[in-house]
C-alpha positions in Angstrom: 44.4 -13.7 42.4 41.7 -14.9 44.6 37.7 -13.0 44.9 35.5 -13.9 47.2 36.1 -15.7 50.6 36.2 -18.9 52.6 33.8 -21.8 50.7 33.1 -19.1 48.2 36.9 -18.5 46.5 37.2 -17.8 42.9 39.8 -17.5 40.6 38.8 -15.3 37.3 39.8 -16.9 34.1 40.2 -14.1 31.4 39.2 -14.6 28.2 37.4 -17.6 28.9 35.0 -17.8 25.9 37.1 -18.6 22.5 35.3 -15.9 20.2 35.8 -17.0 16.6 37.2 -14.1 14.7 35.2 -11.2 13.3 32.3 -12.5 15.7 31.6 -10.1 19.1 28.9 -10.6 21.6 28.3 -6.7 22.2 26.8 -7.0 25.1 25.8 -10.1 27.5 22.2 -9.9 28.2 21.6 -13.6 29.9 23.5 -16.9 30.4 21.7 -20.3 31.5 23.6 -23.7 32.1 21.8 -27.0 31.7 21.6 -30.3 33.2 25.2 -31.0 31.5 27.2 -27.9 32.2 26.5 -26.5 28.4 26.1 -22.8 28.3 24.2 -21.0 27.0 24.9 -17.5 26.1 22.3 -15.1 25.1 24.0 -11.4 23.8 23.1 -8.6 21.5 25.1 -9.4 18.2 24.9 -10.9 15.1 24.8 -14.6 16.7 22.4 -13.8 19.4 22.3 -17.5 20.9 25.6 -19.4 21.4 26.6 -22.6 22.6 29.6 -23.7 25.1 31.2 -26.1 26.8 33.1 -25.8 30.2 36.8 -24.7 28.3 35.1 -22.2 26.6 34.6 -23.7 23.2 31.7 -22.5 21.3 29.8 -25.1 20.0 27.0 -23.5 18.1 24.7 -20.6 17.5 21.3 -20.4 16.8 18.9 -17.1 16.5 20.2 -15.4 13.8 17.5 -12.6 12.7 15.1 -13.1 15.8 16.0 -10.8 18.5 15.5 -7.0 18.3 16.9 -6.3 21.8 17.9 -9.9 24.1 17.4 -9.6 27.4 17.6 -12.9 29.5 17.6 -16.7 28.8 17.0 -19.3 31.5 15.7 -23.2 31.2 12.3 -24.8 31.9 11.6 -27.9 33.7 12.1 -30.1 30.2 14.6 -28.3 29.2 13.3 -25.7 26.8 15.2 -22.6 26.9 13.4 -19.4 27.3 14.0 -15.6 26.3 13.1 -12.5 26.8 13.1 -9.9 24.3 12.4 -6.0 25.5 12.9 -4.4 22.2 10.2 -7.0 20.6 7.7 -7.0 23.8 8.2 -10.7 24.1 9.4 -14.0 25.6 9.9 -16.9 23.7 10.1 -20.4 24.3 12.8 -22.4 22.2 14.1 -25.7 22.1 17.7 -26.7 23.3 18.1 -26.4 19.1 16.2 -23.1 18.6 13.3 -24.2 17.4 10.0 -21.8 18.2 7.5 -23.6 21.1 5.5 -20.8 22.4 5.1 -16.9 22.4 3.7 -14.9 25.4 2.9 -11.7 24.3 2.3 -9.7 21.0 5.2 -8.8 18.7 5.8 -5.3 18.5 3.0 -4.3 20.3 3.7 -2.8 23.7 0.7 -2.6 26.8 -0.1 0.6 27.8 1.4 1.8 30.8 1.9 5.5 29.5 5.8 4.5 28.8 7.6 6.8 26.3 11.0 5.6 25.9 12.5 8.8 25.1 11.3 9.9 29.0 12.3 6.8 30.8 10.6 5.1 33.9 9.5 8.4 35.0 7.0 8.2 31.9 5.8 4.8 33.5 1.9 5.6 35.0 0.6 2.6 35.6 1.3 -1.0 35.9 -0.7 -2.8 32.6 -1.0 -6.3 31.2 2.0 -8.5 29.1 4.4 -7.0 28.1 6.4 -3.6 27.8 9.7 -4.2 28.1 9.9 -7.8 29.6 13.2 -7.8 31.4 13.4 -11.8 32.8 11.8 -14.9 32.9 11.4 -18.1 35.3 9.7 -21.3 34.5 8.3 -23.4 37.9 8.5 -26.7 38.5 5.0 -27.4 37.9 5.1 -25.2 34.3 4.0 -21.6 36.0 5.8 -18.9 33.7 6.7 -15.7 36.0 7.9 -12.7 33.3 9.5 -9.5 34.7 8.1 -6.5 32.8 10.4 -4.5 33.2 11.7 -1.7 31.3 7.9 -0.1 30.4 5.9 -1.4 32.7 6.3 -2.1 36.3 4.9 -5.5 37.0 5.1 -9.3 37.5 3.2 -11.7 35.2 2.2 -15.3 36.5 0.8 -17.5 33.3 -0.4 -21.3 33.8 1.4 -24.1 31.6 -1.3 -23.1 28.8 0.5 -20.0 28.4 -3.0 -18.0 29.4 -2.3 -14.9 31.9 -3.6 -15.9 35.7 -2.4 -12.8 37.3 0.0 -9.8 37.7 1.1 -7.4 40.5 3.2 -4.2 40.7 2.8 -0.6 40.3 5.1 2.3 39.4 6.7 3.8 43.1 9.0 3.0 45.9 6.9 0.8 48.6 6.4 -2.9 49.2 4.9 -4.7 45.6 5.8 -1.1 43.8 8.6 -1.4 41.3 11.1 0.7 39.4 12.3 -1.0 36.3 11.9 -5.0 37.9 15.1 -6.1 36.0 15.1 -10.0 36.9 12.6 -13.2 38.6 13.9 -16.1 40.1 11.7 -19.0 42.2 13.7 -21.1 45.3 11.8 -24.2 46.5 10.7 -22.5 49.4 7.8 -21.2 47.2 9.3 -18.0 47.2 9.5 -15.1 43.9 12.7 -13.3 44.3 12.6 -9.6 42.1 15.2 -8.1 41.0 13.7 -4.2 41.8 16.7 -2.9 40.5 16.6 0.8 40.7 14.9 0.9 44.3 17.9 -1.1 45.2 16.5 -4.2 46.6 15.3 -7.5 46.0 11.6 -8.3 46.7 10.4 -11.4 47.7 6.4 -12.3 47.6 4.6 -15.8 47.5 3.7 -17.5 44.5 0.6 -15.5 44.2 2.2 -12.5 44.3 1.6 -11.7 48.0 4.6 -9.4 49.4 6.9 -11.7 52.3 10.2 -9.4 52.8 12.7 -7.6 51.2 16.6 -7.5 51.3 18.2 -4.1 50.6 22.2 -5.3 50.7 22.5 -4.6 47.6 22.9 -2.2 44.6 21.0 -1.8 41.4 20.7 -5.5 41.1 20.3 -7.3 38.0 19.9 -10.7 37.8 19.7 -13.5 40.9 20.3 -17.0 40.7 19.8 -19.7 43.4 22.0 -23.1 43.5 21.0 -26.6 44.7 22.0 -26.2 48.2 20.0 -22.7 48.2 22.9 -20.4 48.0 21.4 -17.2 46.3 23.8 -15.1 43.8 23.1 -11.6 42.7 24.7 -9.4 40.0 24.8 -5.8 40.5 25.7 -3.3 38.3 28.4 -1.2 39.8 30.5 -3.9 39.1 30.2 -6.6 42.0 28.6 -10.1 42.4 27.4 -10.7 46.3 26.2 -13.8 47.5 24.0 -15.1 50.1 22.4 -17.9 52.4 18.6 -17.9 51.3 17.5 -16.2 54.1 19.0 -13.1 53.3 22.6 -13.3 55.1 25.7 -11.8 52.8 28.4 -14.6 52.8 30.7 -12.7 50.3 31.5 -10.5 47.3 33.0 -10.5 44.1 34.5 -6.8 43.4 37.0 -5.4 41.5 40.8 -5.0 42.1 41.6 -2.8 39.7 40.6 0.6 41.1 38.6 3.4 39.2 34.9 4.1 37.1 35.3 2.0 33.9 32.1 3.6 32.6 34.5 6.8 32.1 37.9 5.2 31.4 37.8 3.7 28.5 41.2 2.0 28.5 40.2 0.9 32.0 37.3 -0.9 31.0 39.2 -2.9 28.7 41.1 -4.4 31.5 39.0 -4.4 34.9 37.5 -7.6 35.6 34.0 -6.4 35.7 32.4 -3.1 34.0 28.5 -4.1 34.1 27.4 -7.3 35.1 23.7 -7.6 33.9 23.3 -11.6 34.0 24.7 -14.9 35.7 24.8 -18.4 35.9 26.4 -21.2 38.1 27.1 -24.2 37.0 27.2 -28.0 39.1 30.9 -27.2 40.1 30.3 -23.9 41.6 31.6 -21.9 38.9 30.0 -18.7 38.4 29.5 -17.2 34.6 28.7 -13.5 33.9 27.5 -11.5 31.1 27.9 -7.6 30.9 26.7 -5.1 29.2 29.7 -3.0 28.5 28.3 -1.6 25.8 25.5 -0.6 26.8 26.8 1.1 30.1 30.2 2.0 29.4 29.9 2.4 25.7 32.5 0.2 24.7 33.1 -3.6 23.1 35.1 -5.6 25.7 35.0 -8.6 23.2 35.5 -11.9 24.7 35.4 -10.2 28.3 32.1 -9.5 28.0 31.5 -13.2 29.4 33.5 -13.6 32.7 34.0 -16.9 34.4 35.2 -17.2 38.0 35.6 -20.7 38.5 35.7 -21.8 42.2 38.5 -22.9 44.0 
């Protein structure tokens, strides 16, 4: 069964990922693909980082103890892989191994934007330093850090390759450089920082010194973007679809579902829809597209192996 359209076809394989028994990746918070078409799989379980090649073999974990809630993986520029960690107020930068290079922020110690969790983003007065909540991370050519923050706060955070802060914008509201819960970061080579605002419904685009450019609004609660080679720009969204577009904006297509109904209150439909939550996604140098959900999170319920969906191209 075909999703998508024209140069942008897919075909979903199900059950992509060979989960070995007992093991479960809860929920998918971020996927990143290197230079070699290795994936990397970041998810809230017991094995928070794991290892795969194209088939869907896993090839290792790593991460075991670290995490207190995962939220996004993506590479660096020399191939470090970094992660952000909302429930520990952090982002950390491992090696392709999972070795510890570099901590931005404080462990356990949140900034003070007048979040209280139990209240929600409506608690959020303020936009404050690194971090509370840090939702995403994007690493520049040159070594900039960008962090998305996120879930507590309402900002983005620009640090040099030192690791030192150089600046942040965002505040808490609904117009151009305000932010509720910035979900996700991404940087094209058009200088450009593409923000996932994902509860305004848009994505905001400002120069690299946080100056606002544009927004797009096409889309829905989005949660994660990534941008391939040729500039193609793809967005998850969390009512279940994946839309994707030319980098200035234009929708070329959309992934959505075939099997009709709200799996967030059918339980035995979200065992078999194709998509329940998509939080997080990758694309590989073939074209396929990975995605990780957070079923459990949204829909309250383990779709094991489906948590990770691949649509390889035609």
């Amino acid at each position: 069964m075909p999703y998508g359209s024209g140069k942008y076809t897919y075909q979903l394989i199900d059950e992509w990922a060979k989960l070995p028994r007992g093991w479960t990746f809860n929920d998918g918070a971020g996927i990143a693909v290197d230079a070699n078409d290795k994936i990397y799989i970041l998810s809230r379980s017991v094995h928070p980082v794991t290892t795969w090649d194209r088939a869907g073999n896993l090839l290792g974990s790593w991460g075991e103890g670290y995490f207190k809630r995962a939220h996004e993986a993506t590479f660096g520029p020399d191939g470090s892989v970094w992660c952000a960690d909302d429930g520990s107020h952090v982002v950390t930068r491992f090696t392709p191994a999972g070795k510890v290079l570099q901590v931005l922020g404080t462990q356990d110690q949140p900034s003070d934007s007048g979040y209280v969790q139990a209240q929600g983003l409506d608690s959020i007065k303020r936009g404050a330093g690194p971090f509370n909540r840090p939702t995403g991370v994007q690493v520049s050519a040159e070594g900039f850090v960008f962090v998305s923050d996120g879930y507590g706060n309402a900002r983005v955070h620009k640090f040099g390759p030192d690791g030192k802060l150089i600046k942040s914008w965002g505040e808490p509201g609904t117009g151009p450089g305000q932010f509720r819960l910035v979900h996700n970061v991404w940087l094209d080579t058009k200088g450009r920082v593409l923000v996932c605002d994902r509860e305004n419904s848009r994505i905001q685009i400002f120069d690299m010194d946080g100056k606002f450019m544009t927004q797009w609004t096409d889309v829905k609660r989005p949660t994660d973007i990534f941008i391939d080679k040729e500039g193609t720009v793809y967005v998850s969204e969390l009512p279940q679809r994946i839309s994707i577009f030319t980098n200035d904006g234009k929708l070329v297509t959309r992934l959505t579902n075939k099997i009709e109904g709200d799996p967030w209150k059918d339980t035995t439909l979200a065992m078999k829809v194709e998509m329940v939550a998509p939080h997080t996604l990758a694309v590989d140098s073939r074209g396929d597209i990975y995605i990780g959900e957070v079923a459990m999170t949204m829909g309250k319920v383990d779709r094991g192996t489906r948590v990770i969906r691949k649509f390889a191209r035609v």
